[in-house]
C-alpha positions as CSV (number, residue, x, y, z in Angstrom):
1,X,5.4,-32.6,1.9
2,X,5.1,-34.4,4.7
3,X,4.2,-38.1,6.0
4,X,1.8,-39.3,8.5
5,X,2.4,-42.8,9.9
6,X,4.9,-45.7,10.2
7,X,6.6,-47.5,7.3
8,X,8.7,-50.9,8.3
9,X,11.9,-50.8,9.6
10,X,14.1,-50.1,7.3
11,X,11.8,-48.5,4.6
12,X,11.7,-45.0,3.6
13,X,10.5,-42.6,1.3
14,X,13.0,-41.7,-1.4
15,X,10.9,-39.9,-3.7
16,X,7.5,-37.8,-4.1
17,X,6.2,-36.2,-7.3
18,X,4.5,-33.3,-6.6
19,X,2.9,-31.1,-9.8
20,X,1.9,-27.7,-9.8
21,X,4.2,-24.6,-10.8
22,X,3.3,-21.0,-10.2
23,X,5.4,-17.6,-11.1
24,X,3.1,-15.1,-10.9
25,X,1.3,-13.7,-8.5
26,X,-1.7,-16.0,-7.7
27,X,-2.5,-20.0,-6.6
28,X,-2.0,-22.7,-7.8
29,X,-3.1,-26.4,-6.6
30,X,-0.3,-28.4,-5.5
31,X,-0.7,-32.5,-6.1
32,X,1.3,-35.4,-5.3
33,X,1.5,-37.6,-8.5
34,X,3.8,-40.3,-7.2
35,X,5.4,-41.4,-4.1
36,X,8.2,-44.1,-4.0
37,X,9.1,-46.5,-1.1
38,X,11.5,-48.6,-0.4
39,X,14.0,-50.8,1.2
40,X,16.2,-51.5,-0.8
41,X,14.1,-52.1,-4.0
42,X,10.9,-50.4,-4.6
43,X,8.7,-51.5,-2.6
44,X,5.2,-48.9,-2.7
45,X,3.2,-51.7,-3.9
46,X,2.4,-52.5,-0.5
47,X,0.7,-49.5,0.7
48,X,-2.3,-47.7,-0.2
49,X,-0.9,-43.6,0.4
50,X,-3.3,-41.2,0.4
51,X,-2.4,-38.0,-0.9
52,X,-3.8,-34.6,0.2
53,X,-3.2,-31.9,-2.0
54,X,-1.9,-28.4,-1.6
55,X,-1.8,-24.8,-2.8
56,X,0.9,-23.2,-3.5
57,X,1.0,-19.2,-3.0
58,X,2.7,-16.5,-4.5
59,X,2.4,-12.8,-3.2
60,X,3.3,-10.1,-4.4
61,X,4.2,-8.8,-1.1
62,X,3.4,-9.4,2.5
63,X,4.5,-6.6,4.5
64,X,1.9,-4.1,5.1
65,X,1.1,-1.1,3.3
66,X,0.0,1.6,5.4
67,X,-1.9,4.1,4.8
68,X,-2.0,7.3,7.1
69,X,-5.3,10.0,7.2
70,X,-5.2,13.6,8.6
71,X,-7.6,15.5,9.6
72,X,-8.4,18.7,11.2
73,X,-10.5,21.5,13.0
74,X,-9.8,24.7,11.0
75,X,-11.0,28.3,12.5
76,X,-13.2,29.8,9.3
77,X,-10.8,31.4,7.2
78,X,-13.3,31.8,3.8
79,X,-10.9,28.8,2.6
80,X,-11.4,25.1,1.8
81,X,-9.7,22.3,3.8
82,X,-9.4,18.8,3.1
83,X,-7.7,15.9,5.0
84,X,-4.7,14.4,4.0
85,X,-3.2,10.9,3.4
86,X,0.3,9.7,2.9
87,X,1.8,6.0,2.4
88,X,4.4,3.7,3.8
89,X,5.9,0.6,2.8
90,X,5.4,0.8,-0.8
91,X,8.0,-2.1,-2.5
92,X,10.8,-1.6,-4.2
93,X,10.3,-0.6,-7.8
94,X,6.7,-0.2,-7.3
95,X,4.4,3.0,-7.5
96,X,0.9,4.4,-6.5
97,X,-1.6,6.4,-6.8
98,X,-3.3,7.7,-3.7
99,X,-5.9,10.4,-3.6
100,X,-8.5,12.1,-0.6
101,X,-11.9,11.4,-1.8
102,X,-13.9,13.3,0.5
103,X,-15.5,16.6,-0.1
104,X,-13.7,19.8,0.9
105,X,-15.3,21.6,3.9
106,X,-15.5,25.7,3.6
107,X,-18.2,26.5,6.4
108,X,-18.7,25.3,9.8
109,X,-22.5,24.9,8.4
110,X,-20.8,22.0,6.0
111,X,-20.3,19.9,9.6
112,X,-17.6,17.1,9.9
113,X,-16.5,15.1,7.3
114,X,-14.8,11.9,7.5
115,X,-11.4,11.8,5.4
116,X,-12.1,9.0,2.3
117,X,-8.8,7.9,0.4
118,X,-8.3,5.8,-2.7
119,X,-5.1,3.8,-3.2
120,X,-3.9,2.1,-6.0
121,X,-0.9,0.1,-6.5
122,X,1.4,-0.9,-9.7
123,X,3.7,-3.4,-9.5
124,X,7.3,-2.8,-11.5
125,X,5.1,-4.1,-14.9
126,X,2.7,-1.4,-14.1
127,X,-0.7,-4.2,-13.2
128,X,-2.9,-3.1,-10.9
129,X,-1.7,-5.7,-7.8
130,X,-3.7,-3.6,-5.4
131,X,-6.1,-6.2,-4.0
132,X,-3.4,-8.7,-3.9
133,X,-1.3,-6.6,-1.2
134,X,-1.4,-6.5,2.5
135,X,-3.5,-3.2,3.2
136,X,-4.7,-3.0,6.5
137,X,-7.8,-0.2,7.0
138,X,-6.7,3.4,7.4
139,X,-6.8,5.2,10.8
140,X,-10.1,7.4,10.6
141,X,-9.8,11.1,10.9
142,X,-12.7,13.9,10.4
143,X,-12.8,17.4,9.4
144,X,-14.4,20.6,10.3
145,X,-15.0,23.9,10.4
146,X,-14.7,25.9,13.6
147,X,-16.7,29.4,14.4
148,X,-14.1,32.0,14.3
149,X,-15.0,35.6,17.1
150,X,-16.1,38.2,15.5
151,X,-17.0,41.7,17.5
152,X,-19.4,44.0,16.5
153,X,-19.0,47.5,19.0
154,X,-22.2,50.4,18.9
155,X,-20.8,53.1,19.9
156,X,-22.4,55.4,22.2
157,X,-24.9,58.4,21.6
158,X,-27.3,60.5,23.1
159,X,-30.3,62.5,21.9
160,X,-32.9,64.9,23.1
161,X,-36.1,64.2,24.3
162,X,-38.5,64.7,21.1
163,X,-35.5,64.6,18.3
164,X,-34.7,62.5,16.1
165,X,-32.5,59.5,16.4
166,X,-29.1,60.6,16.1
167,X,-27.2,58.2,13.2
168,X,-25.4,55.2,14.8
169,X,-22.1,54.2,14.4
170,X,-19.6,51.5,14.9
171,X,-17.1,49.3,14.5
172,X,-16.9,45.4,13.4
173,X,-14.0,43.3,13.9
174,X,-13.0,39.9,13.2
175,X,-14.6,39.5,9.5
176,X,-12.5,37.1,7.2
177,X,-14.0,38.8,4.4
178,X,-15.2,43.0,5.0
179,X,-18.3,41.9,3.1
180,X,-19.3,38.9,5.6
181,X,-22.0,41.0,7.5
182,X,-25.0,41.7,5.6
């Protein structure tokens, strides 16, 4: 608590009530029930105190929780990719879930995607305490797709005037999968 103003010389405060009790995590108002002056006997009959109430705070924990995205640019390799996430500063005794929400990304035609996360927190009684910690946003991070070289080499031929076209060959390479090209 604390006092605003002047008492007489010689007078003092020896004794505040204050209710309001909290073990869990949560608020809980904080008021001043009774205040005692005195010098030498009790003397609080001669003031009019004004009491200005409180709130008392417990939290679960107030270090921040961080919470770290990955991303990427693949080359196409006919394979999915997804962003990543870990955490830090989990407490003691505590344990989480934490999963990347966003879709997967497989083509470059599926464009960038930003990495989406869901956290969520236990405390040791196993409750849900996640929107009572100190989680600060994520960093943002994307993902893509990248075009990957592919080389497609006619080879040469030659024909008469007035025949027929010779059959063309050649060569493709670069494919992820031998079945890419049509």
């Amino acid at each position: 608590y604390e006092i605003i103003g002047e008492f007489a010389q010689g007078e003092g405060v020896t004794h505040v009530e204050v209710t309001g009790s909290r073990t869990e995590v949560g608020t809980a108002d904080n008021k001043i029930t009774a205040l005692t002056v005195i010098k030498g006997t009790d003397i609080s009959g001669n003031y009019i105190p004004t009491y200005v109430d409180g709130t008392l705070t417990v939290k679960a924990y107030n270090k921040p929780i961080i919470v770290k995205l990955t991303g990427g640019e693949f080359p196409y390799d006919g394979q999915t990719h997804q962003g990543t996430a870990t955490v830090s500063g989990i407490p003691d005794g505590y344990t989480y879930e934490l999963t990347v929400t966003n879709d997967p990304v497989l083509n470059v035609a599926d464009g960038t995607k930003n990495v989406t996360y869901k956290l969520t927190v236990y405390n040791t009684k196993g409750t849900d305490v996640t929107e009572k910690l100190n989680i600060p946003p994520a960093n943002s991070a994307t993902i893509k797709i990248t075009p990957v070289p592919a080389k497609i080499t006619v080879d040469d031929s030659y024909k008469l005037y007035g025949t027929e076209d010779p059959t063309f060959t050649g060569s493709v390479s670069g494919l992820v999968h031998d079945d890419d090209l049509g």
